[in-house]
N, C-alpha and C positions, 0 to 999 in steps of 0.2 A: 647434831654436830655438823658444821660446814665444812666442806672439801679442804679449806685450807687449815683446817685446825688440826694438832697432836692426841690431845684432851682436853677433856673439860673439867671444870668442879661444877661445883653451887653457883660458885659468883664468878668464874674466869674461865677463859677459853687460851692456851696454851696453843701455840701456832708459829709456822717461818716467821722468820722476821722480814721485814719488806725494807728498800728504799725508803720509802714517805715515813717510814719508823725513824728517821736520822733525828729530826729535831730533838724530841722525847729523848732518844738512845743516849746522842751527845748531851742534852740537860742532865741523865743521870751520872754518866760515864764521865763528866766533868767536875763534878761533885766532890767536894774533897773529903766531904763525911762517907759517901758512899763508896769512895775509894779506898779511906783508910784501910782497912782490910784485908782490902787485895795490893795494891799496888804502891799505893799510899801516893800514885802520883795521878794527874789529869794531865791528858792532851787537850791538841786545836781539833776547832770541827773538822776541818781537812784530816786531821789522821783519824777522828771518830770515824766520818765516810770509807776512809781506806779499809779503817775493821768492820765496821757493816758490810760491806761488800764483800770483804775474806769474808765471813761468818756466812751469808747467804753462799758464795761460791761452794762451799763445804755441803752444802743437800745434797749437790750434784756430786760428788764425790762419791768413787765405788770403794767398797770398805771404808765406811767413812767413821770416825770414832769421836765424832766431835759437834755435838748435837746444840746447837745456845740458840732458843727460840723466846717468843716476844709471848708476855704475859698482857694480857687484856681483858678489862673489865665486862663482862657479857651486856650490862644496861647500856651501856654508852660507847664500847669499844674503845674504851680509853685505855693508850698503854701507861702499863704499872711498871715494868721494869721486864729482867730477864730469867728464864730458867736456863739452868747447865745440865747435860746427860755427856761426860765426856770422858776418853779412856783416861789414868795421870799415870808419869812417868814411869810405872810401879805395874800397868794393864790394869789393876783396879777401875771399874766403875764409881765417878764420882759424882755427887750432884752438887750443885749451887743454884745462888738464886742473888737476885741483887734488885733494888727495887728505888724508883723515886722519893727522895725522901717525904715529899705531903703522902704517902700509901704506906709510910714505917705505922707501928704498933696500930692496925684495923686486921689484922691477923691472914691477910693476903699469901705472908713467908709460908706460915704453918698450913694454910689452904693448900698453896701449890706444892708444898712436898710430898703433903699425903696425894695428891691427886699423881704427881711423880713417880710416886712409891708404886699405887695400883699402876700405873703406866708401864713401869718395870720389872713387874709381876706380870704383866699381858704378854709382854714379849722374851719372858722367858727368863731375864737377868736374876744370879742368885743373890747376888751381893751389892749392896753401895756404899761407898765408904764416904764420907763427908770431913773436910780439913776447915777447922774453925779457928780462930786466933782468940788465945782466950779470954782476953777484953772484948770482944765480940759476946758478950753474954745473953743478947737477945735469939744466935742464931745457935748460940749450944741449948738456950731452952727448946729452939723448936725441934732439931735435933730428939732430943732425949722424950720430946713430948710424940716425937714419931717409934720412939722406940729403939734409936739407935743407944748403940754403948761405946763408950769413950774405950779406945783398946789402947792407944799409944800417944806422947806425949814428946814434941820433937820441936825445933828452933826453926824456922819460918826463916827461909835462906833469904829473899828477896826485904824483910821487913826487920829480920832479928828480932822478933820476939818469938815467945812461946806460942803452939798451935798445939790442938789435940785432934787426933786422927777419931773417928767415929764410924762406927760401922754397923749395919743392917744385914741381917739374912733376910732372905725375903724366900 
């Protein structure tokens, strides 16, 4: 494992996110498939930069609860996309994950959860809950394939659809 890494799996190494991570970042984060989701909107590269840079500023933070580091392929160091470890409104532990779309269905999502999950378990977390929108049917599989269980079923304020809450003991 390198100094600057979280964890690893098999095939990714899970780490800060850098500066020179901006192109990749902004490619995904402008994506409007990849957005659907979450936001349902895309910014300009100037506000991608602006959230990189919050995102990186947040390590340095003491009590920090807000963890979104860069996923990367170990053969090639090529970034795939992001993971999330961050408090939600509620102090629940939440994970995410959001990835470039050429990296969707080569099983990257389900890699990095499980490697999340033991991450989570290392440091002690008892619980993560995971928010899925339920057109989103690829990440309630991996979800359920990690062994989470759908506990609640709620309207997604920012998007107005249906979202199912998800959650893991660990």
């Amino acid at each position: 494992m390198n100094l600057q890494s979280i964890f690893e799996t098999r095939r990714l190494i899970v780490r800060k996110l850098k500066i020179s991570d901006l192109d990749a970042f902004h490619k995904m984060q402008s994506n409007p498939k990849v957005m659907q989701y979450v936001t349902g909107k895309v910014k300009s590269l100037g506000a991608h930069q602006k959230e990189l840079i919050r995102l990186i500023n947040f390590y340095e933070k003491e009590e920090n609860d807000f963890w979104i580091y860069a996923v990367v392929r170990k053969s090639d160091n090529e970034f795939l996309g992001t993971v999330a470890l961050i408090k939600d409104d509620e102090g629940n532990d939440e994970l995410g994950y959001r990835f470039l779309e050429k990296y969707w269905r080569k099983g990257y999502g389900l890699e990095v959860c499980q490697g999340l999950i033991a991450h989570c378990q290392s440091i002690k977390i008892p619980v993560l809950i995971g928010y899925v929108v339920d057109k989103n049917i690829g990440s309630s599989k991996i979800l359920e394939k990690c062994n989470f269980k759908a506990v609640e079923q709620r309207m997604d304020p920012r998007l107005k659809v249906p979202k199912t809450i998800y959650q893991l003991i660990l």
